[in-house]
Each structure stands twice: as structure tokens, then as C-alpha cells.
C-alpha positions as CSV (number, residue, x, y, z in Angstrom):
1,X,7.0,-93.7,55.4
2,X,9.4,-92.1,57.9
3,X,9.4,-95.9,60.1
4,X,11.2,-97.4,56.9
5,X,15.1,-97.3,56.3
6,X,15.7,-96.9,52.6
7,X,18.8,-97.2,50.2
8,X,19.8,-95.8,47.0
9,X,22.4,-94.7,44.3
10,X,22.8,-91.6,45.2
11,X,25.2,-90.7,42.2
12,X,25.1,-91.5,38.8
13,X,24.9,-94.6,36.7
14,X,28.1,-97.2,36.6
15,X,30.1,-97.4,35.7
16,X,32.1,-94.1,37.6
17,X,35.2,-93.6,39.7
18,X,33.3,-93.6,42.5
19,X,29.2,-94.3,43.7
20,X,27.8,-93.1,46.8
21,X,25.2,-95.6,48.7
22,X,22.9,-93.9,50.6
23,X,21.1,-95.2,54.1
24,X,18.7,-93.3,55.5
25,X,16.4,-94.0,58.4
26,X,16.0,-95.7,62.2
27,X,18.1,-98.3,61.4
28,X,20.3,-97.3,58.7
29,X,23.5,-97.0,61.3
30,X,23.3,-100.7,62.2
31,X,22.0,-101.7,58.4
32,X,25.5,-100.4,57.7
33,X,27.1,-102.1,60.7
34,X,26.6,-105.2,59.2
35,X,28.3,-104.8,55.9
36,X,30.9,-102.4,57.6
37,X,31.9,-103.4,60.9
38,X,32.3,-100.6,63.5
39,X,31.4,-97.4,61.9
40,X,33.6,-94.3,61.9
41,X,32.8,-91.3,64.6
42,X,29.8,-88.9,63.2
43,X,31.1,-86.8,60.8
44,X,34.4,-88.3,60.2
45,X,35.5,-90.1,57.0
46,X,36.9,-93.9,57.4
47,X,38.1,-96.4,55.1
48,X,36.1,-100.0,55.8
49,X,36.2,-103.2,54.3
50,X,32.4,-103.9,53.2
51,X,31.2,-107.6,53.2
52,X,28.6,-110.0,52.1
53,X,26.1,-112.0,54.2
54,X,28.4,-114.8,53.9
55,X,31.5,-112.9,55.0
56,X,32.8,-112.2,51.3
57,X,34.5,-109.1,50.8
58,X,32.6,-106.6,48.3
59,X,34.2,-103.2,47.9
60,X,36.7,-101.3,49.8
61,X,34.7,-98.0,50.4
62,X,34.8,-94.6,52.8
63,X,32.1,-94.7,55.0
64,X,30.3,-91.5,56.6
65,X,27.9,-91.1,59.5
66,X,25.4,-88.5,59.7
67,X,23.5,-88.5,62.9
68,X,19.5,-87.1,62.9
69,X,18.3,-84.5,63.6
70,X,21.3,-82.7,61.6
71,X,21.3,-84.4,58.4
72,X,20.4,-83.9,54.8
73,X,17.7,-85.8,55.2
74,X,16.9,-85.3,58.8
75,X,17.0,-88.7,60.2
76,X,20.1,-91.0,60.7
77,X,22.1,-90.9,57.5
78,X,24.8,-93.3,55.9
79,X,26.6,-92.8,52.9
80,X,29.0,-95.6,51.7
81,X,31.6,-94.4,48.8
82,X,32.3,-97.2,46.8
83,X,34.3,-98.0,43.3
84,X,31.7,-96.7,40.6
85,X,32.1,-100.3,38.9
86,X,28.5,-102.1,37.9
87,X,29.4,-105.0,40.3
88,X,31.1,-103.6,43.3
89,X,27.0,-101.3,42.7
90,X,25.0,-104.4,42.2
91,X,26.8,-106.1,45.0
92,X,26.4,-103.6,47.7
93,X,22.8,-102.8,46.7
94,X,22.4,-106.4,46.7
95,X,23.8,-107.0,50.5
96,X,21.4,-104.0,51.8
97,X,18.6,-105.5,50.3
98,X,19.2,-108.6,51.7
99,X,18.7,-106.7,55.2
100,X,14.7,-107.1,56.7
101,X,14.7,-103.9,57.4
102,X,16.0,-102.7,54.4
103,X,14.0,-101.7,51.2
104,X,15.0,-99.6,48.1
105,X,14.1,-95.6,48.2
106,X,11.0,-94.7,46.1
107,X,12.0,-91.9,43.3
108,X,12.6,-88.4,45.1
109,X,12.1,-90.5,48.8
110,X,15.7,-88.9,50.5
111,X,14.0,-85.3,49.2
112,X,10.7,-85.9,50.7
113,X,11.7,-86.4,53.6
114,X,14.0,-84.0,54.1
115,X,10.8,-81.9,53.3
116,X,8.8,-83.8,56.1
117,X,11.9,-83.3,58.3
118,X,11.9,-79.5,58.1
119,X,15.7,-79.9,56.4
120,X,14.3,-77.8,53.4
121,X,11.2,-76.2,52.2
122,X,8.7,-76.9,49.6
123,X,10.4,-74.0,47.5
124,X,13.9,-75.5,48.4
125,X,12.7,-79.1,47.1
126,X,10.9,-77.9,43.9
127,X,14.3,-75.6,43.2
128,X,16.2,-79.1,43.7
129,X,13.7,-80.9,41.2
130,X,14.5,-78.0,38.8
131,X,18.5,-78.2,39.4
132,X,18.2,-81.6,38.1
133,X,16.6,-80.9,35.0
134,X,18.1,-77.7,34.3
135,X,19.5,-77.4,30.8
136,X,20.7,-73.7,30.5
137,X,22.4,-71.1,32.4
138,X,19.3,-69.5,33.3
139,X,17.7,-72.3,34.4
140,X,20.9,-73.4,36.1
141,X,20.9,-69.8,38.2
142,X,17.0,-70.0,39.0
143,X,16.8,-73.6,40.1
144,X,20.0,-72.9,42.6
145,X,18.7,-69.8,44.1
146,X,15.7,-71.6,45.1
147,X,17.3,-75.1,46.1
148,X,19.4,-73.1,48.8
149,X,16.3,-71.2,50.1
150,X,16.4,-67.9,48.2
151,X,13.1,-68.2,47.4
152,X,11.6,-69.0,50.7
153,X,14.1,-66.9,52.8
154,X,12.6,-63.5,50.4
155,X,8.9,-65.0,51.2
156,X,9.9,-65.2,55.0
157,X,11.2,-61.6,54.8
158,X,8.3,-60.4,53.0
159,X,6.2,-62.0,55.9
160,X,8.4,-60.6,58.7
161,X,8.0,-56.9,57.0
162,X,4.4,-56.7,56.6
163,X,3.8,-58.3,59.8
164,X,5.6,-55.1,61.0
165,X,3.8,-53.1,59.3
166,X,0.1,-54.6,60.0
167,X,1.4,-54.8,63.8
168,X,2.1,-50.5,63.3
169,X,-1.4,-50.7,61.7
170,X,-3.6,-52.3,64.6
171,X,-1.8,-50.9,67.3
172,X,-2.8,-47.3,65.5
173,X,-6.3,-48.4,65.7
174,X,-6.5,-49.9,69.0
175,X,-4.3,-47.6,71.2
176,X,-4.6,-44.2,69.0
177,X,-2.9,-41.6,70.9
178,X,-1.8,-44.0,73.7
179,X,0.4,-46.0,71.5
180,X,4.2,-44.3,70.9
181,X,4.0,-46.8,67.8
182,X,7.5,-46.0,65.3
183,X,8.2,-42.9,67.3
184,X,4.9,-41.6,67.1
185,X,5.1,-42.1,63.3
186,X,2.1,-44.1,62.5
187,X,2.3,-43.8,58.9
188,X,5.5,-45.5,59.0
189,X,4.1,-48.8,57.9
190,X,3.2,-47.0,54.5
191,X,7.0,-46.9,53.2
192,X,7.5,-50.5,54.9
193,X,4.6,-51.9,52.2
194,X,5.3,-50.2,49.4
195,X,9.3,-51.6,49.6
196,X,7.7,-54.9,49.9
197,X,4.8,-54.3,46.8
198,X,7.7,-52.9,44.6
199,X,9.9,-55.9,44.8
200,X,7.3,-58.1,44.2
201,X,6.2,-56.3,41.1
202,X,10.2,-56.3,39.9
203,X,10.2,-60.1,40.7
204,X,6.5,-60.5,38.3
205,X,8.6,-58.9,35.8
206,X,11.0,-61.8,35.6
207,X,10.3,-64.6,33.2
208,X,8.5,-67.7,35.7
209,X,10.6,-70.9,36.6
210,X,8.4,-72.8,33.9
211,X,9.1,-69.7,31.4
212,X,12.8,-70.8,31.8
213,X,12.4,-74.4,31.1
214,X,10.0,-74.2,28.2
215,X,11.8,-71.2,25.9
216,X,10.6,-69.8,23.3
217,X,7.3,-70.9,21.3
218,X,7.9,-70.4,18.1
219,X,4.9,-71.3,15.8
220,X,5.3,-71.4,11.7
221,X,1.9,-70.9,10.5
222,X,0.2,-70.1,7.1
223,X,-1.9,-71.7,4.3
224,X,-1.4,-75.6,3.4
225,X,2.4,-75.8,0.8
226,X,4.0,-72.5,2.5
227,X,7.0,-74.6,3.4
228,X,6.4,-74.2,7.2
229,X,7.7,-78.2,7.1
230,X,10.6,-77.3,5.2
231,X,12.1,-74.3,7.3
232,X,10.6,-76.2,10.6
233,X,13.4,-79.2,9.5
234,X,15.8,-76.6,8.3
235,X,15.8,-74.9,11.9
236,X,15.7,-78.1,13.5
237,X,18.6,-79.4,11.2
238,X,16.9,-82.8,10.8
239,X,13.7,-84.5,9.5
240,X,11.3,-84.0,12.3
241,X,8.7,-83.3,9.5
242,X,6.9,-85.1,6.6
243,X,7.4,-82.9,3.7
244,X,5.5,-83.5,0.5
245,X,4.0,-81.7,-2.2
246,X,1.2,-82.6,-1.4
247,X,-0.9,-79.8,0.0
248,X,-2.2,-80.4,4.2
249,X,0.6,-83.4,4.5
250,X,0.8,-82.1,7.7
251,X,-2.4,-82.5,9.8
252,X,-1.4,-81.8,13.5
253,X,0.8,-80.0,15.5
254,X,4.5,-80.9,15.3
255,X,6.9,-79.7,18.1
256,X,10.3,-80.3,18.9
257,X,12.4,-78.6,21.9
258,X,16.1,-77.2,20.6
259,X,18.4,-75.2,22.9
260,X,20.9,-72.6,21.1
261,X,23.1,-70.4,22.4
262,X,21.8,-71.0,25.7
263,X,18.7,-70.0,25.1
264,X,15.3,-72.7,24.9
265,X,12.7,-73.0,22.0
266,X,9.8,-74.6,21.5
267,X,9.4,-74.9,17.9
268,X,5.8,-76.0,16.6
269,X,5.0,-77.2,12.8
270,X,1.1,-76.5,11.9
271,X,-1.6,-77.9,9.9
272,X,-2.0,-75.3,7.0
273,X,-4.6,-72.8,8.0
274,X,-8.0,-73.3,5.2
275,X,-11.7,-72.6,5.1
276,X,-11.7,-74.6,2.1
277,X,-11.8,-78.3,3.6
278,X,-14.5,-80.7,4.4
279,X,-11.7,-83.3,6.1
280,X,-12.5,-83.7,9.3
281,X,-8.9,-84.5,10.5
282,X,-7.7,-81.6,8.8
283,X,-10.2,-79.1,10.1
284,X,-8.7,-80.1,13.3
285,X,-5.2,-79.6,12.5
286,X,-6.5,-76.5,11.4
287,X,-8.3,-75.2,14.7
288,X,-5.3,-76.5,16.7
289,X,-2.9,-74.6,14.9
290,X,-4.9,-71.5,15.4
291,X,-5.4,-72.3,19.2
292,X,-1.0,-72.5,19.5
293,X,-0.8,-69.5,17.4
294,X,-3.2,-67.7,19.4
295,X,-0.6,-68.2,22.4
296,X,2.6,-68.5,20.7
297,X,5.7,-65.5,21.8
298,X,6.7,-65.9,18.0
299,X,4.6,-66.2,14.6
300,X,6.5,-66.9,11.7
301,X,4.1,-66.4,9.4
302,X,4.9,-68.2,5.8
303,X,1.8,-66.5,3.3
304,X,0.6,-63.4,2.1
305,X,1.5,-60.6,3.8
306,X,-2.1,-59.3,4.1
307,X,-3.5,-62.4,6.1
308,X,-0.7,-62.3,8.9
309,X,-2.1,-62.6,12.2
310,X,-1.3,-59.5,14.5
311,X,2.5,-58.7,15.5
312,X,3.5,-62.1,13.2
313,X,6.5,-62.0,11.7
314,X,6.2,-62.5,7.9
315,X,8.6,-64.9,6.2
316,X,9.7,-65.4,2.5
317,X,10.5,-69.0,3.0
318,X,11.4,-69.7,-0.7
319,X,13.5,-66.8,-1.6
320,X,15.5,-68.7,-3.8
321,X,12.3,-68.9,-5.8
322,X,11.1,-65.5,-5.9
323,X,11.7,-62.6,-3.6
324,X,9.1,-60.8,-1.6
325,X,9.2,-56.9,-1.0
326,X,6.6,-57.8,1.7
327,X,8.6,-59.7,4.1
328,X,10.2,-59.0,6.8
329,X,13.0,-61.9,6.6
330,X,13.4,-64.3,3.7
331,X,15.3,-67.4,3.9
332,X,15.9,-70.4,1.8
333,X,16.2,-73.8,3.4
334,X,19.0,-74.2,0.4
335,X,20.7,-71.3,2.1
336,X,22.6,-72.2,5.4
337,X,23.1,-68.5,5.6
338,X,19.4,-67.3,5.7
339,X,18.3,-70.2,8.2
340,X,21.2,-68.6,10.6
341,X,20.0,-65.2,10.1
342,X,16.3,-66.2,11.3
343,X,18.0,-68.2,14.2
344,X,19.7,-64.8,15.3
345,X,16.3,-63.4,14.7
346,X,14.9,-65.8,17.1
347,X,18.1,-65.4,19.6
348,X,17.7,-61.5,19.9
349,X,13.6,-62.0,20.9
350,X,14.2,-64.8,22.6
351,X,17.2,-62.8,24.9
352,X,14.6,-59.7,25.3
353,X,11.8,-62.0,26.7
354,X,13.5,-64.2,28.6
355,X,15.6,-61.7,30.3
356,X,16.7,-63.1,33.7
357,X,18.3,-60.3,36.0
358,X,17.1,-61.8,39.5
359,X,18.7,-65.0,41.3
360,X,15.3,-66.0,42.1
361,X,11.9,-66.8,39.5
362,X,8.5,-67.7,40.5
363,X,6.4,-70.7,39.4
364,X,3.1,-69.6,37.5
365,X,1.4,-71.0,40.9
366,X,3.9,-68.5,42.8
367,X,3.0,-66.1,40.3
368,X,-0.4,-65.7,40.8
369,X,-0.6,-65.5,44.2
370,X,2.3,-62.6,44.3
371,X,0.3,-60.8,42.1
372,X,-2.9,-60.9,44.2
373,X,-0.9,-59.8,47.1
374,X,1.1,-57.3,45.4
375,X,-2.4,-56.1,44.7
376,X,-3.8,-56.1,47.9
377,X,-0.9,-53.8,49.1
378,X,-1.4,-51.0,46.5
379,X,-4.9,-51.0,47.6
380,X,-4.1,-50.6,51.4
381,X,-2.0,-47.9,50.3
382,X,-4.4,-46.2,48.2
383,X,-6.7,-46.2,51.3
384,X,-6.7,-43.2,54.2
385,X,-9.2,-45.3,56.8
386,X,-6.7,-47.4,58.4
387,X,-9.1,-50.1,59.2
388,X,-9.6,-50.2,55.0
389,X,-5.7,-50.4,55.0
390,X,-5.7,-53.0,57.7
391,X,-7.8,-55.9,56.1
392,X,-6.5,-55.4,52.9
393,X,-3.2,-55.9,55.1
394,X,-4.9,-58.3,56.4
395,X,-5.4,-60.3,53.2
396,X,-2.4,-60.1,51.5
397,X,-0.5,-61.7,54.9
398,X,-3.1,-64.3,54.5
399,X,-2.2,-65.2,50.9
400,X,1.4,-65.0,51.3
401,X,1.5,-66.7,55.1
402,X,-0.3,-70.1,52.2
403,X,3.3,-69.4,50.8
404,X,5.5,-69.0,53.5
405,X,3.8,-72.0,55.6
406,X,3.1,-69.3,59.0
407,X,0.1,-68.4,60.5
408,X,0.1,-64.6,59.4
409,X,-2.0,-64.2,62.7
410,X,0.8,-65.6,65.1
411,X,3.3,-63.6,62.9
412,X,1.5,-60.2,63.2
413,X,1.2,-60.8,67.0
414,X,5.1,-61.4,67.0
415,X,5.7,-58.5,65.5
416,X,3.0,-56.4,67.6
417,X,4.4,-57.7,71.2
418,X,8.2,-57.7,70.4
419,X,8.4,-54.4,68.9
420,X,5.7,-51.9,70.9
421,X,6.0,-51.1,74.3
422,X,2.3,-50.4,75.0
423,X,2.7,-50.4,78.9
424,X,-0.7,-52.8,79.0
């Protein structure tokens, strides 16, 4: 992949004030020679005439050279500024393809190879996939921290401290009393691991990367005719729903993604929930709907009060009709009023799970493995044999060294070497 030189559209769609052409590989300084003439010095801006095969003139662009190594994407690197019109774009695009050793960039190409490269990380590319699709603050703040290398550069430090304190570990278990390890304090690696295990746990607490995107679930269940339809198109303020009389018009799941106030929601419509059916189809609506509910944050639960599931929240959803003492909230989709009042609802649960204090969040991959090694360092801590403490050391660098992309042996080795003066 790397041998290729590739081009794109590096900005958005024409038509725009300006377009940015991007070259990237071996030959992508003399791919742009040939529309450009003599390029600008590395680095340095320069207004060039851009032309055709034939010698036509196409655009009147700034052109910028960006030497490999030290690029974004690691190799040679051209980016050509044109007019953001739909020709002068088709027209250039058209003149590089037209180069043999041209071809167009495959989705996401420039990123991979930054990645190959060693420009960025897998942690900075994944943030850089979620700054792209990032549709609230939140999200915004997350995916940023992690495309400049928040992410990696706390994983790297988490590395460097407990190789520190594995190296203060082993060298009290090789050298015993020979070994002036931390000042003769060999219990010092105790305060350097539990620093490290207590941010990891504060950084579990935080809602996960794909917590952010996703929101909210919010699942309306109850029997077939509660109006779960209705109030799903009320809070959706359109007709995403089929709403009919009829009882078990609905047979599957509905969902439908909103965003309000800044905060996501997944909102999911449900087959009513019966015994009393013989209909295939609808017995599976039925044992889907109880499969989201069972992981849904939110229930609102439209029936009697007496059959909500656990912790639902119990809805009146035709209070105009008749009111029930037994609610928690009642609305009426022919009151605007009540259908904001259960979106503020929503908005102050919402707020208090998704609560986002850190610049960084984990994926649910991420997650899992923090978790294991956050375990694995209360349990070295718990231990008084040292060679207990040590593998259980031992294992949670080996987890987090999967994450990091080190060898936690070479690391703890570093660590041991540069900081003890053992005289051997």
C-alpha cells in the first residue's frame, strides 16, 4: 500500500471557497510537478498556475510541500489549495488521475497510513474517526482528547509508572539487602500502583466513547394500545410510528436516534408485551421488546402500575383521558406541555448518566481491559509476598503493554537499569 501515491479531496464537498487536493506518497512531489511547475521550498506557501495534460490552465491554487518523514501522513506530502468550484475539483482530480502513478485514496487511506508511519497511534486514529462523527459537545471533547494522543500519552504514562514500580519490585527480590532500591524504601512501589489503580478506576467511572455516541436508550414498553406509538411520535415530533387502534399494530422494535439539548437518545418503540397471542410474528415482537427492555438506561412504562418492570418509570400516557394517582409522570400527546416535561425528565437522567468530567473516555474494548488491570493492581497490593505482588505486576503490564503497543518486558528492564545503581 505504502509503494502507491494517492490523491483525494481532502475538504468538503463543492462547491466551497476553497478545496484542498491532497498527494501523498513516493512520487507525489513530481505528480504535482507536472500540474504545477517548480514547487515551492518545503514548508512554504506559493501561488502556482496548475495545468492540464495538454498545457490548459485549470485553477490558480497555493501549493504546499511537506517532506517525509515529518508529515501528517509520514511520507512525502502535497497539498494543492484550489477554488472550491465543482469544475476547477473535477478538473484537478481529473489531471492527477490521468498520472500512471497516480490512483484515488481508498476511504480513511491518508489516516492509515499515518498509522503505519508511526505519525499517530491507533488510539489517535480511532479519536480522529470519532471527531468526524461527533455530534455533541461531549462527543466533540472525547474524540479530540484522544485524536491529539491524550489517550495513548495517559496509557504510555501508566506503562512508564508501573514499570517503575515492577523494576522497585524485582530488584527487592533479587538483590534484598544489597539493593539501595528508592532510598532503601522498598515499599515505595506500593504508593506508585495504587496512584496508577485509582485513576484508572476514576477513568471506568466515565461514560465509554461508544456510551457518548449512542445516548440514552429509552424504551416505552407495556401491553398492546398503551399509546407507547403515540408518545414515541410525540417525543420524536414526527410519524416514525404506525398508530392504529388496532391492538399489536406494532410488531417490532422501532428506534430512532434524536439529540436535545446536547445530549443523545436512543428512543425505542415496542411490540406490546402479551401471553395472550398465538401469532408468531407477534410473539417475537414480544420477546424482543423484552430483550431491549432488559438493557434499556430508561423504561417508560405505559400500563398498570403493578406489572412495571423494576426501576421503570410509570407513565399516564392519556391523561387527558383519565388521570392516574399511580404514575409517576403523565402526559398527553395533545399537550405540548406534558411531552416537554418528560423530555426534561429524560434530560436530567440523561445528564446524571452520561456525566463526562474527564478529557479522555475509553472504548468498551479499552474498558475491559482497564478493568482487568485495575484489578490485577489491587491484588498486588492486597499481597505481602512480593513475588505474589510481582506477577500480578507482572500481568497487569502485560495487559496494558497489548494497549500501549511496548513490550512491558523491555519497559521494566528500562526502568530497572536507568534508575538503580546496583554496582553489578
Amino acid at each position: 500500500m505504502g509503494d502507491d501515491t494517492i490523491y483525494a479531496l481532502s475538504s468538503g464537498a463543492p462547491p466551497a471557497a476553497i478545496a484542498v487536493m491532497r498527494v501523498s506518497g513516493r512520487d507525489a512531489r513530481a505528480a504535482a510537478a507536472v500540474l504545477a511547475g517548480a514547487l515551492p521550498p518545503p514548508r512554504r506557501a506559493g501561488v502556482r498556475t496548475l495545468r492540464g495534460g495538454d498545457g490548459t490552465p485549470l485553477d490558480r491554487a497555493l501549493v504546499l510541500v511537506f517532506p517525509g518523514p515529518n508529515s501528517a501522513t509520514g511520507e512525502d506530502l502535497v497539498e494543492l489549495h484550489l477554488h472550491g468550484g465543482r469544475a476547477v475539483v473535477a478538473a484537478v482530480g481529473a489531471a492527477l488521475a490521468a498520472q500512471p502513478k497516480l490512483r484515488q485514496a481508498r476511504p480513511g487511506e491518508f489516516t492509515r497510513r499515518a498509522l503505519t508511519n508511526g505519525r499517530i497511534d491507533l488510539h489517535q486514529a480511532e479519536g480522529l474517526a470519532d471527531l468526524l462523527e461527533a455530534e455533541t459537545e461531549d462527543q466533540r471533547r472525547a474524540a479530540l482528547a484522544a485524536s491529539d494522543g491524550g489517550l495513548g500519552e495517559t496509557l504510555a504514562r501508566w506503562m512508564r509508572a508501573l514499570s517503575d514500580a515492577a523494576a522497585i519490585v524485582e530488584a527487592a527480590i533479587d538483590y534484598d539487602e544489597e539493593a539501595d532500591v528508592s532510598g532503601g524504601h522498598a515499599d515505595a512501589w506500593r504508593a506508585i500502583v495504587m496512584a496508577v489503580r485509582d485513576e484508572m478506576i476514576g477513568l471506568l467511572a466515565q461514560p465509554t466513547v461508544e456510551r457518548l455516541r449512542d445516548g440514552l436508550m429509552v424504551v416505552l414498553a407495556g401491553p398492546p394500545n398503551a399509546g407507547k406509538s403515540s408518545l414515541f411520535n410525540a417525543l420524536l415530533g414526527r410519524d416514525a410510528a404506525i398508530v392504529t387502534p388496532i391492538a399489536g399494530t406494532t410488531r417490532d422494535v422501532i428506534e430512532a436516534q434524536v439529540i436535545r439539548a446536547g445530549i443523545p437518545y436512543r428512543l425505542c418503540d415496542t411490540a406490546g408485551l402479551t401471553d395472550a397471542t398465538e401469532n408468531v410474528v407477534e410473539q417475537i415482537g414480544v420477546e424482543r421488546a423484552r430483550a431491549l427492555s432488559a438493557r434499556a438506561d430508561v423504561i417508560l412504562w405505559l400500563g398498570e402500575s403493578g406489572s412495571a418492570p423494576p426501576g421503570a418509570v410509570r407513565v399516564a400516557a392519556k391523561a387527558d383521558l383519565a388521570l392516574s394517582r399511580n404514575a409517576d409522570i403523565s402526559v398527553s400527546t395533545h399537550w405540548p406541555e406534558s411531552i416537554d416535561r418528560l423530555w426534561q425528565f429524560l434530560a436530567a437522567t440523561g445528564r446524571e448518566q452520561l456525566a463526562f468530567t474527564s478529557e479522555i473516555a475509553l472504548r468498551e474494548a479499552q474498558r475491559g481491559a482497564v478493568n482487568d488491570i485495575a484489578s490485577a493492581l489491587t491484588r498486588s497490593l492486597h499481597h505481602t509476598d512480593p513475588l505474589v505482588s510481582a506477577e500480578e505486576l507482572r500481568v497487569a503490564r502485560r495487559r496494558l503493554a497489548g494497549l500501549v503497543g511496548l513490550d512491558a518486558t523491555e519497559a521494566m528492564l528500562d526502568a530497572l537499569f536507568g534508575r538503580f545503581c546496583l554496582g553489578k
